[in-house]
C-alpha positions as CSV (number, residue, x, y, z in Angstrom):
1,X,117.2,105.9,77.8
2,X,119.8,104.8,80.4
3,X,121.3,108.5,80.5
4,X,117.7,109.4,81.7
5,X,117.3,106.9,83.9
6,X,120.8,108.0,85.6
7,X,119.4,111.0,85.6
8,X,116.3,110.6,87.0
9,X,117.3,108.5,90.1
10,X,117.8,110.9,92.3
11,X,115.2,112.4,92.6
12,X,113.1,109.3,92.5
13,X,115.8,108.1,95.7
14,X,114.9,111.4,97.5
15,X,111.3,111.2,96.8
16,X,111.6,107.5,98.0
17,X,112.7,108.9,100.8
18,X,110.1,110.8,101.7
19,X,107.7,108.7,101.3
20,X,109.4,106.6,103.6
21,X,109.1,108.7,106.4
22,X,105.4,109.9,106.0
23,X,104.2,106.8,104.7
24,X,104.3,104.8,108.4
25,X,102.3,107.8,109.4
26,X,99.3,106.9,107.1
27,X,97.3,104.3,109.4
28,X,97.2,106.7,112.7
29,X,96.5,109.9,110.2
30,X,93.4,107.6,109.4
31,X,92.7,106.4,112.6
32,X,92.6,109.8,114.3
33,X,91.3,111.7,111.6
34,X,87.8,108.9,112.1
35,X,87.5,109.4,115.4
36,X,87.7,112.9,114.8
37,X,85.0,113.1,112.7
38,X,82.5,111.5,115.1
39,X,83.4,113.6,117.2
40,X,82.7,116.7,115.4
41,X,79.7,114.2,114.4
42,X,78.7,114.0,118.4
43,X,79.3,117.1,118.9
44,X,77.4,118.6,115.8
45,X,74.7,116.5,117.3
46,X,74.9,117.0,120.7
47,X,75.0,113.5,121.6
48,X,77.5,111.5,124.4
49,X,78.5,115.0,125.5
50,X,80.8,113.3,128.3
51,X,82.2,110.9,125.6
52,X,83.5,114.0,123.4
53,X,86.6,115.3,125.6
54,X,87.5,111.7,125.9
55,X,87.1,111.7,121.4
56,X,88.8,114.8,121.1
57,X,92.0,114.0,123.0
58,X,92.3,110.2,120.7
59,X,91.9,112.4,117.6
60,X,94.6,115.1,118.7
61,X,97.0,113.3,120.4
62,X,99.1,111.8,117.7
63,X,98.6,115.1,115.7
64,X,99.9,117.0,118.6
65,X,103.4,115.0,118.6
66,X,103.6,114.5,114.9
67,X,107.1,116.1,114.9
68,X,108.6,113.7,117.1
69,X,107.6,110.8,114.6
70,X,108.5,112.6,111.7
71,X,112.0,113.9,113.1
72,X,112.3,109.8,114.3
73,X,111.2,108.9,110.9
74,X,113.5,111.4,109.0
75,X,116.8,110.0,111.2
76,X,116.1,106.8,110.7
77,X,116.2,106.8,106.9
78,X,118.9,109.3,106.4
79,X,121.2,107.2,108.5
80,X,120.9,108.9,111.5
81,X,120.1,107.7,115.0
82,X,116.2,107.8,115.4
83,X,116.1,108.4,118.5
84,X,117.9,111.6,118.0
85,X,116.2,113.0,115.1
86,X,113.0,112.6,117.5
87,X,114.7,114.3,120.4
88,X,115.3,117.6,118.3
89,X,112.4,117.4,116.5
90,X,110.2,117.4,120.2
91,X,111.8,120.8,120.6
92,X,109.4,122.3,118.2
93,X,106.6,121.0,120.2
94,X,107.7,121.6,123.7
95,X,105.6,124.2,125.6
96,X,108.3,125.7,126.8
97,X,109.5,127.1,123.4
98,X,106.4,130.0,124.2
99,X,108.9,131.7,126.7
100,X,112.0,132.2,124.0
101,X,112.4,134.8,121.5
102,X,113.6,134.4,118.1
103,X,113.8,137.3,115.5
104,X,111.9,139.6,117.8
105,X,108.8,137.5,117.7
106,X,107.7,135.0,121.1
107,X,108.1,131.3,120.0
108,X,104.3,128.6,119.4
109,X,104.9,125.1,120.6
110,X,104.4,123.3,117.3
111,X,105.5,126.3,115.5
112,X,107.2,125.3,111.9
113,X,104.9,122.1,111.9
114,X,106.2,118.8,110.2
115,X,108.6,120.5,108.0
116,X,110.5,122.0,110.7
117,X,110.7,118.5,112.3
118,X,112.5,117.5,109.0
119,X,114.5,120.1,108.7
120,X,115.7,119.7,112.1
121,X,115.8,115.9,112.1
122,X,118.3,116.5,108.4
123,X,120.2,118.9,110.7
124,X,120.6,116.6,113.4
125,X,121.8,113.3,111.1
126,X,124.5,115.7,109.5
127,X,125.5,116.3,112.9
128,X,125.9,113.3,114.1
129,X,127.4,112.0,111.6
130,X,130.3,114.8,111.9
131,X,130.6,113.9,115.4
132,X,131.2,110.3,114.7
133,X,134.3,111.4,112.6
134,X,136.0,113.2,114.7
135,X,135.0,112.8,118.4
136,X,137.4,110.1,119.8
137,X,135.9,106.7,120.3
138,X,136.0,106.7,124.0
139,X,134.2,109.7,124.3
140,X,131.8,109.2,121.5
141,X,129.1,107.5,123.6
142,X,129.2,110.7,126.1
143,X,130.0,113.5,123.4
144,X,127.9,112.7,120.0
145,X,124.6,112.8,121.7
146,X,125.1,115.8,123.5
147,X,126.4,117.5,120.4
148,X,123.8,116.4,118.2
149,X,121.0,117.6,120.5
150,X,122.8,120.6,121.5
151,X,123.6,122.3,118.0
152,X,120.9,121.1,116.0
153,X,118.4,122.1,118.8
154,X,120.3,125.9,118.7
155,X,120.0,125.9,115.4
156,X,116.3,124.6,115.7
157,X,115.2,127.0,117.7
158,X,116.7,130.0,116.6
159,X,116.4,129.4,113.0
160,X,114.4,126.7,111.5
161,X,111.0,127.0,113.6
162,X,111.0,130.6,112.6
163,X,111.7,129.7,108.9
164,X,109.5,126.6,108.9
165,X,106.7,128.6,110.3
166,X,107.0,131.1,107.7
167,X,106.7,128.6,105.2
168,X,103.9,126.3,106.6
169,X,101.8,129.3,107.1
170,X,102.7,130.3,103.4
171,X,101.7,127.1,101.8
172,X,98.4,127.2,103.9
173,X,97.7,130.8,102.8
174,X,98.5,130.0,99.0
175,X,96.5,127.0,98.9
176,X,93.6,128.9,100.4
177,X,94.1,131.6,98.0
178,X,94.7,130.0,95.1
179,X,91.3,127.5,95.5
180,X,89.5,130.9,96.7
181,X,90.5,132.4,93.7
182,X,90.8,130.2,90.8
183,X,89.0,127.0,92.2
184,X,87.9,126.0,89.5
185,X,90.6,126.1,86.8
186,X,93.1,125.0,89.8
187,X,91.1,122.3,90.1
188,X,90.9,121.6,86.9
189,X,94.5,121.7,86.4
190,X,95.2,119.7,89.8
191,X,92.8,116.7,89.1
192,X,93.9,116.3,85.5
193,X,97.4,116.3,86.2
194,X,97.4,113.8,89.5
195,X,97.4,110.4,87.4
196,X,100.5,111.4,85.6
197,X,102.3,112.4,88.9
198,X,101.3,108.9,90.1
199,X,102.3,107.1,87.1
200,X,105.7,109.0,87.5
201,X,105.9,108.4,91.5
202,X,106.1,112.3,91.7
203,X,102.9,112.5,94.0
204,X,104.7,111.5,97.1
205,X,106.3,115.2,96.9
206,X,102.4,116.1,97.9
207,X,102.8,114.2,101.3
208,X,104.4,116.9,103.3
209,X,102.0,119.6,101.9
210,X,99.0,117.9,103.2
211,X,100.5,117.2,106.3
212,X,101.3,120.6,106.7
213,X,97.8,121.8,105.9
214,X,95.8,119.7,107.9
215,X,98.5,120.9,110.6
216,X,97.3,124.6,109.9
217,X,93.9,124.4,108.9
218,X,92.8,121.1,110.1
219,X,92.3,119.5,106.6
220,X,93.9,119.7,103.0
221,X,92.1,121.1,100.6
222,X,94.1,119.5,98.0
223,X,93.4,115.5,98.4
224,X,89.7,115.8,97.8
225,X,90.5,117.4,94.2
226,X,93.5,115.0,93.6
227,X,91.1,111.9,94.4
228,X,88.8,113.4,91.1
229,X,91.8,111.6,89.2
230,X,90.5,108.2,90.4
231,X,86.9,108.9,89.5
232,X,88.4,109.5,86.1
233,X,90.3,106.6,86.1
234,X,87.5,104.4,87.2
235,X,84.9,105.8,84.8
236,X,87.5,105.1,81.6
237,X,87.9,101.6,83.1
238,X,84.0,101.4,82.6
239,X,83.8,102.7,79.2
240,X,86.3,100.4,78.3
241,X,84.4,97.3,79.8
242,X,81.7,98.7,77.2
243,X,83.5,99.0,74.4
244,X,85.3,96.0,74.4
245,X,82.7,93.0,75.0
246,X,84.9,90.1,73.5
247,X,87.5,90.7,75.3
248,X,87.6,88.8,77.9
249,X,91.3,89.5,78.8
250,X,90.7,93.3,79.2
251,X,87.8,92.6,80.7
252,X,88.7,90.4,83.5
253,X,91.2,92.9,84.3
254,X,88.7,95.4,84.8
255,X,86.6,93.3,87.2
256,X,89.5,92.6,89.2
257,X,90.9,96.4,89.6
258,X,87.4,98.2,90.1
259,X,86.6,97.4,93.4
260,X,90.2,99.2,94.2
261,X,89.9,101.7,92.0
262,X,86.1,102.5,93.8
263,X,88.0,102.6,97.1
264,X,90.6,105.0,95.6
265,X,93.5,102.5,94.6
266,X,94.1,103.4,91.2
267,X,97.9,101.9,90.0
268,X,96.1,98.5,89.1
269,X,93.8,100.1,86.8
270,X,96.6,102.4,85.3
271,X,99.0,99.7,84.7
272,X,96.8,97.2,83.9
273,X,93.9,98.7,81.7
274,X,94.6,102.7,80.8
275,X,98.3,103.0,80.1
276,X,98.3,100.0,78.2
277,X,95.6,100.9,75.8
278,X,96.6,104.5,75.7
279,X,93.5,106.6,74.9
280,X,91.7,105.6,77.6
281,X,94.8,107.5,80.0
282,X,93.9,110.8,78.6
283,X,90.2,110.4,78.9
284,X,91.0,109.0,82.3
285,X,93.2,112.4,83.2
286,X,90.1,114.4,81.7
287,X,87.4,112.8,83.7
288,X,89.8,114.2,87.1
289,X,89.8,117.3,85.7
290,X,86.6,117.8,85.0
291,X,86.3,116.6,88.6
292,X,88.6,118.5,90.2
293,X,87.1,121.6,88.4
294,X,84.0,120.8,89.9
295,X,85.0,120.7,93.7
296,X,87.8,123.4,92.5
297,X,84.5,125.3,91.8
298,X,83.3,124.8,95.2
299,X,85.5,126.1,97.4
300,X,85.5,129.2,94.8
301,X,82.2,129.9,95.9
302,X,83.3,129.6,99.8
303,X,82.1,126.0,100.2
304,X,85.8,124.4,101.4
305,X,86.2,120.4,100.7
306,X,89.3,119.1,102.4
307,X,90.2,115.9,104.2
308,X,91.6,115.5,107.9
309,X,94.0,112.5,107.1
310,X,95.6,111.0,103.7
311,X,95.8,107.8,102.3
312,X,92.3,107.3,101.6
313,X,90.9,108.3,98.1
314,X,87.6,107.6,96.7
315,X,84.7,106.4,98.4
316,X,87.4,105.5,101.4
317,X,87.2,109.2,101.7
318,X,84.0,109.8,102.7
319,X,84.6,109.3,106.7
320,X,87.4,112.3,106.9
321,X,85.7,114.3,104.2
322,X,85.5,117.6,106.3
323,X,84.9,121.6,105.3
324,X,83.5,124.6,106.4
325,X,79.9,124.0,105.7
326,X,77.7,121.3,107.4
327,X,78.9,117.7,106.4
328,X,76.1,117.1,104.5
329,X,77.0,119.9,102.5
330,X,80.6,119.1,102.2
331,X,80.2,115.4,101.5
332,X,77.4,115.8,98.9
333,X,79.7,118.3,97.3
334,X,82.1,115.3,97.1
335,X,80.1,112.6,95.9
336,X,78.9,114.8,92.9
337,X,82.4,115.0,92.2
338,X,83.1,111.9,92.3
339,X,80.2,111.3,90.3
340,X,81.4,114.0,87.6
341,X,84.8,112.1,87.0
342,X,83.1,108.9,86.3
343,X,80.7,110.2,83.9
344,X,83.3,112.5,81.9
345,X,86.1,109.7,82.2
């Protein structure tokens, strides 16, 4: 068991990691992804038509300089100097960028998203930490920032935007293929699967993907499905409050972690009631599934279901719940899924 656990750490360091940067990003993902949505509300609407420019530029402001905070982020917990990692990572979205060539193709500002902010930002802390070796100490003040900025923002711009563009539009295209395809059984498979990868700490691997896609589409696709596993969870938890009526101990444990669970905070409810007991895990993992297929099945059909910020889950959800249909559509489509996991959990 300790061989495994030796094993096992880093990756568990490395996904640490990454949550680390992305994590501090959550509240103003939330916050800008709400005012977004009353302001597609408004504008749906036609109402405060003077108020909406002033809407729109709150809701894409932060997402427009996302790469400097993730690149800040990412030197910061790599060892690096934040300010640095932001500095290369602002490259990316620099307007200027549209008036170089790399690879025969004209530069986007933004091009290569958040993961080319982290690549860049990795680049950047190896850098300077080179620098800091072997440039002299007098000179280090002068010579390390200028290095740092200088190569990794060569290296940025004629390698890893390109590259990191390739692959955000890649996972964007996938994602949109493989829910356009095989909704439902993806769905299936996604929603049934989450509670394990958040039992395991492995879901935080998800956070750059549905950054990137709500950088290339304007929501992930994915989050709504994932969020079926907490309709399953909570749904279990309910049977379970059923099942067992003299037991008060289970029982008062339930009462406690539902109101979470409702809102999409699930760990109390796995930890406390599901893992615990055992059976009711798998039937919790079924009742996502089940979920998941059903919204899976959705954006089969052409009716998309995605989410323009993460963090939330649950009912939480229902403010950045966005698609390609009306919201009514989108967000009934959601609440029936929801209401799918609880019943088959």
């Amino acid at each position: 068991a300790r061989r495994k656990a030796k094993n096992a750490t880093p990756v568990k360091l490395f996904l640490r990691r990454i949550a680390n940067i992305f994590v501090p990003l959550i509240p103003a993902l939330i916050g800008c992804g709400i005012v977004a949505g009353i302001n597609g509300l408004l504008t749906n609407l036609g109402w405060l038509p003077s108020v909406v420019p002033a809407l729109a530029a709150m809701a894409s402001g932060f997402m427009s300089l996302i790469a400097v905070f993730v690149g800040y982020n990412t030197a910061k917990e790599f060892g690096g100097t934040a300010i640095l990692g932001g500095a290369v990572a602002a490259i990316i979205v620099f307007p200027g960028v549209a008036n170089i060539t790399a690879f025969g193709q004209k530069l986007s500002p933004g091009q290569g998203g958040v993961l080319g902010a982290l690549a860049a930002a990795l680049l950047a802390v190896q850098v300077e930490k080179w620098c800091r070796r072997w440039v002299p100490e007098a000179l280090d003040v002068l010579v390390t920032p200028t290095l740092t900025v200088l190569l990794s923002g060569l290296v940025t711009i004629f390698g890893l935007m390109y590259v990191a563009g390739a692959v955000s539009t890649a996972i964007g295209t996938f994602a949109t293929w493989l829910l356009a395809t095989g909704g439902a059984f993806a769905g299936f498979v996604l929603g049934g699967l989450f509670l394990p990868l958040v039992m395991l700490g492995l879901h935080q691997a998800l956070i750059p993907i549905h950054t990137t896609l709500i950088q290339e589409q304007g929501y992930t696709v994915l989050l709504p499905i994932l969020a079926m596993a907490g309709a399953g969870q909570v749904g279990a938890a309910l049977a379970v409050y059923l099942r067992l009526p003299r037991n008060g101990s289970v029982r008062k444990t339930i009462k406690s972690a539902l109101p979470a669970g409702f809102l999409g905070v699930g760990e109390p409810l796995i930890y406390g009631v599901s893992l615990p007991l055992g059976r009711p895990f798998i039937t919790a993992c079924v009742g996502g599934a089940f979920g998941g297929g059903f919204v899976g099945l959705f954006n089969q059909l052409g009716d998309a279901v995605g989410s323009t910020a993460i963090g939330p889950s649950g009912w939480a959800l229902f403010p950045l719940v966005k698609g390609n249909q009306a919201i009514g559509t989108t967000i009934a489509i959601y609440a029936v899924g929801l209401l799918v996991g609880y019943v088959i959990g």
